[in-house]
C-alpha positions in Angstrom: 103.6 133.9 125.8 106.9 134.4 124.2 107.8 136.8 127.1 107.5 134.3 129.2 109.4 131.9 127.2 112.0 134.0 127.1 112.5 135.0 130.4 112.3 131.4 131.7 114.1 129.9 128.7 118.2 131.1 129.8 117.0 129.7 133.1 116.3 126.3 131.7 119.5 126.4 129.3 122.3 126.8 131.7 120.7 123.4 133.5 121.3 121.8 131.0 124.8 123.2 130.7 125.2 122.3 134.2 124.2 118.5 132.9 126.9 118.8 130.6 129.3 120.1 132.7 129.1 117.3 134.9 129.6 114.8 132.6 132.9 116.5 130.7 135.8 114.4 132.1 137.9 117.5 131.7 136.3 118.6 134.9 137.4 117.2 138.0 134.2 115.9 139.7 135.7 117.1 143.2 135.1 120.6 142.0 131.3 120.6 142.2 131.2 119.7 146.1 133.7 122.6 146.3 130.8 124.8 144.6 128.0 123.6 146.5 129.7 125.3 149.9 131.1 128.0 148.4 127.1 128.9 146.9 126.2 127.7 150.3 128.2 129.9 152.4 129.2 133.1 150.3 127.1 133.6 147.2 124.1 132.9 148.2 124.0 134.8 151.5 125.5 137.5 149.4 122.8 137.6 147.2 119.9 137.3 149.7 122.2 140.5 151.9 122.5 142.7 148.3 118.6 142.4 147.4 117.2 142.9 151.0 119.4 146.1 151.7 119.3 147.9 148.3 115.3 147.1 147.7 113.0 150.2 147.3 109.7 150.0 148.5 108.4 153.7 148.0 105.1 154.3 147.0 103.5 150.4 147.5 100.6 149.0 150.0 102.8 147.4 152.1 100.3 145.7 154.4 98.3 144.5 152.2 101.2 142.7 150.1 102.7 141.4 153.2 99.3 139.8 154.2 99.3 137.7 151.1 102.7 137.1 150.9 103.7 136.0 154.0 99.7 134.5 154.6 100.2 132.5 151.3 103.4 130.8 152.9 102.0 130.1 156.5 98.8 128.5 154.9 100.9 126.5 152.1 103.2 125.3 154.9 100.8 124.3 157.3 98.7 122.7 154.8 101.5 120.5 153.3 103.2 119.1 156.7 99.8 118.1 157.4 100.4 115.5 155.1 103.5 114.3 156.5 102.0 111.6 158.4 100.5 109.7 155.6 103.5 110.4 153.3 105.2 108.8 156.4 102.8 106.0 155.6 103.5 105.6 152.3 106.9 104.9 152.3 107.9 108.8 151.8 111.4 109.3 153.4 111.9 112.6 155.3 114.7 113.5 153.0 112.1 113.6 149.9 109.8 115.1 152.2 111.7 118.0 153.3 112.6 118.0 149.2 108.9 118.1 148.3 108.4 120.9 150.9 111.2 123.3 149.7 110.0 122.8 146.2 106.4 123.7 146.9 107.1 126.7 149.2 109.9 128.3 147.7 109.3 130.7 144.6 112.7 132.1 141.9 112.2 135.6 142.3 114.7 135.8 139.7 112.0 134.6 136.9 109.7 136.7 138.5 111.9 140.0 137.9 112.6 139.3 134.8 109.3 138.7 133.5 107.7 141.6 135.8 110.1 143.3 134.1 109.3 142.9 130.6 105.5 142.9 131.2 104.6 145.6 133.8 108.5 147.8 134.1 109.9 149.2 136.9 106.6 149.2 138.9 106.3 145.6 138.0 109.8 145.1 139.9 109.2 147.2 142.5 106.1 145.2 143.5 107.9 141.9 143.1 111.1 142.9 145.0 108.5 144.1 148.0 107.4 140.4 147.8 110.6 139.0 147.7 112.2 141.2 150.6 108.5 140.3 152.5 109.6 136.9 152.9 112.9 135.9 151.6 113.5 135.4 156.1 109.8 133.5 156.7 111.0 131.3 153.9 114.2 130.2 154.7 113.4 129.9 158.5 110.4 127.7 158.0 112.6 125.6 155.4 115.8 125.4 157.5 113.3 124.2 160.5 111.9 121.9 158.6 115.2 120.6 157.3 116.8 120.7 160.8 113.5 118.5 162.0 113.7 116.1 159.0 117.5 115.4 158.6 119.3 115.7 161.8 119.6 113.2 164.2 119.6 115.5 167.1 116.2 117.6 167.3 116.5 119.7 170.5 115.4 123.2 170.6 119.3 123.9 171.5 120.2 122.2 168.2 117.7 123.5 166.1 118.6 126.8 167.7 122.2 126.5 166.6 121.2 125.5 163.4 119.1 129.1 162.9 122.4 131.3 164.4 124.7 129.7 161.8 122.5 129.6 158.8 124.6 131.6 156.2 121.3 132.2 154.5 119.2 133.1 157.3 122.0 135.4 158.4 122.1 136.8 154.9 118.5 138.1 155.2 119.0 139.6 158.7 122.0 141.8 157.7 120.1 142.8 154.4 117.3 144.1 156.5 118.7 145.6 160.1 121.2 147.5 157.8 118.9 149.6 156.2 118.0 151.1 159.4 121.7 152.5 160.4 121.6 156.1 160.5 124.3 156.3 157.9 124.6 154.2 154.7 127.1 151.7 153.8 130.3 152.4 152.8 129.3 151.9 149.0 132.2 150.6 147.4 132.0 147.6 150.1 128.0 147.0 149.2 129.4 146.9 145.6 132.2 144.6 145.9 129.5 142.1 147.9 127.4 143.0 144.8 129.6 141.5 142.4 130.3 138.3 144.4 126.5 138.2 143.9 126.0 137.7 140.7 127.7 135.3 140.5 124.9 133.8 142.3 122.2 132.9 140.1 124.6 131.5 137.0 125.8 129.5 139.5 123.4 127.7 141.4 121.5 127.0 137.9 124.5 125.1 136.7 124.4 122.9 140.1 121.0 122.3 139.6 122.3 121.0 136.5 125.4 118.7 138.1 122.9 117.6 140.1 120.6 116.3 137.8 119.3 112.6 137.1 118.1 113.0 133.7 116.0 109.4 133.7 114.1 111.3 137.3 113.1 114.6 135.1 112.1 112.2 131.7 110.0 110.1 134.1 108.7 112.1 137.1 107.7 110.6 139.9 104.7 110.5 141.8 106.3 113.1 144.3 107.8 115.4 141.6 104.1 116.1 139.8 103.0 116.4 143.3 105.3 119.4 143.5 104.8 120.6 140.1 101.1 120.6 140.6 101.5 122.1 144.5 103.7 125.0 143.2 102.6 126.0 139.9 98.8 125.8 140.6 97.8 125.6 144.2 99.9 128.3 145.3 99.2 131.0 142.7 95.6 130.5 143.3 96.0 130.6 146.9 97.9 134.7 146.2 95.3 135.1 143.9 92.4 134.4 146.3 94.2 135.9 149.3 94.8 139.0 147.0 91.0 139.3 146.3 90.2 139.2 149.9 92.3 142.2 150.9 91.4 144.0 147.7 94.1 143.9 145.6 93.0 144.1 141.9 94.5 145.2 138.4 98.3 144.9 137.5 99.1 144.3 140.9 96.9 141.0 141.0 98.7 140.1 138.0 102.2 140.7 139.8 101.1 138.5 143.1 99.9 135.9 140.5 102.9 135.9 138.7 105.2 136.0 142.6 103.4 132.4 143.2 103.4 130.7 139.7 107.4 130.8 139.1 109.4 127.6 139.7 110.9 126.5 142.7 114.2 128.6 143.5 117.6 127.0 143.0 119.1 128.3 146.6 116.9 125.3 148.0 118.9 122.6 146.4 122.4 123.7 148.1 120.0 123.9 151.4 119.0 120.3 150.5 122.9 119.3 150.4 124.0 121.0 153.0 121.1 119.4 155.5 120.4 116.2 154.2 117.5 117.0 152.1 116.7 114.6 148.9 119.3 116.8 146.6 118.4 114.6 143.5 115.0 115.1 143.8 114.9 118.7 144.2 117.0 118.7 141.2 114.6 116.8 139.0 111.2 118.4 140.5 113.3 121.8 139.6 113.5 121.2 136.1 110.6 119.8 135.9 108.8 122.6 137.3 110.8 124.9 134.7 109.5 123.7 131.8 105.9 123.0 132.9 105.7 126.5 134.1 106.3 127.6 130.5 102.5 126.6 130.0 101.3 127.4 134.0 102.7 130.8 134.7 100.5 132.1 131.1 97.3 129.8 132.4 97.5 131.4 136.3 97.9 134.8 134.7 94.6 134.4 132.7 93.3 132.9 135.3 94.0 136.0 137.2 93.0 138.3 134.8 89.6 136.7 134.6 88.7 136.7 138.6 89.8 140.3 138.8 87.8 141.7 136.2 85.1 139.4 137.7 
């Protein structure tokens, strides 16, 4: 448990520095639309190029793991537009739609890594980068077409196409991956200048998360936002889980594909939400709320876990 605390708690802290941030007059307020494209456009895509391309996935069941993986996001994606129609019903705008659909289908591989990395070591990251490299591009294509569907005003297959060819994220995973197949690596000090801009990825889309935030939305949750707490942090997990059973996947492994679904939402989304007139409020408060209620899930699915594995 305090593993887990730990690796989740810096996550939750520099929120609420972004929160802060936001409110200290010092700062102009123009700077943080500045940093929502700049995330958008550079770090981000730098970040999603960096992991893809450098991953190694030596030595792991790749079929097996992409079956769940990539299965788990189909059937949780599916499953949720299903109920767009009586969402639509009940007064749900497609902005919070599209909000409640990023936050229930995307996962922080970042918590994952760190707390694969303190319980299982390197083959705990290994497994969990294979995950994340599996479907990093599924992800952000069913979100962006989602996003594209829900917030433009133009929905033709041209548009929507155009949308995809310019998506500095989608584009970011495509590099990462068709590069790995040159015949020749990269010229390394440029993969580690794109490295650096990188990092400044995660520390930076927490804090607009943060600057983002509507603290009265994350005291008092809405309907939608435990709908999304209770979509990502236990129906999804238990979907892995069960998928992982089916193809035989047992033992620490389980535990990794348990732990791949039961981590937050990922912060990435909430720039997407900006960018493409998703419901950026409410992915900021379903985000933090998801953080700290996953201090108590993520332990609960892992036992969970460990019990129908040894079952």
């Amino acid at each position: 448990m305090s593993v887990i605390f730990e690796s989740i708690l810096p996550i939750f802290l520099i929120v609420v520095l972004g929160v802060l941030l936001k409110r200290w007059r010092t700062i102009s307020s123009g700077l943080w639309e500045g940093l929502d494209q700049f995330g958008y456009f550079v770090l981000f895509p730098s970040l999603l190029f960096v992991t893809l391309y450098r991953a190694d996935f030596s030595g792991l069941a790749i079929g097996n793991v992409a079956f769940v993986a990539i299965g788990s996001i189909i059937v949780s994606s599916i499953a949720i537009l299903a109920f767009w129609p009586l969402a639509k019903r009940l007064g749900v705008a497609s902005g919070s739609f599209s909000t409640l659909f990023q936050t229930s289908t995307r996962w922080n591989a970042f918590v994952a890594l760190a707390i694969a990395d303190k319980l299982f070591g390197s083959g705990g990251l290994a497994l969990v980068a294979l995950v994340m490299a599996l479907i990093i591009l599924p992800i952000n294509v069913i979100n962006v077409s989602v996003l594209a569907v829900m917030g433009s005003q133009s929905r033709s297959i041209r548009a929507l196409a155009v949308r995809f060819a310019t998506n500095p994220l989608i584009l970011g995973c495509i590099a990462g991956v068709a590069l790995r197949f040159l015949p020749f690596p990269l010229y390394a000090p440029l993969v580690d200048a794109i490295d650096l801009i990188a990092r400044a990825a995660l520390g930076l889309g927490l804090l607009m998360v943060g600057a983002g935030l509507r603290i009265r939305d994350a005291l008092m949750p809405r309907p939608i936002v435990l709908v999304s707490v209770a979509l990502k942090l236990l129906a999804f997990p238990l979907l892995m889980v069960l998928l992982s059973l089916l193809v035989g996947i047992d033992g620490e492994s389980l535990l990794l594909m348990a732990l791949c679904g039961a981590v937050p939402t990922a912060m990435n989304g909430y720039l997407l939400a900006r960018q493409m007139g998703g419901d950026a409020p409410l992915y900021a408060a379903i985000t933090t709320v998801q953080t700290a209620a996953s201090f108590l899930t993520i332990p609960l699915v892992l036992a969970l876990a460990a019990q129908l594995g040894s079952g």
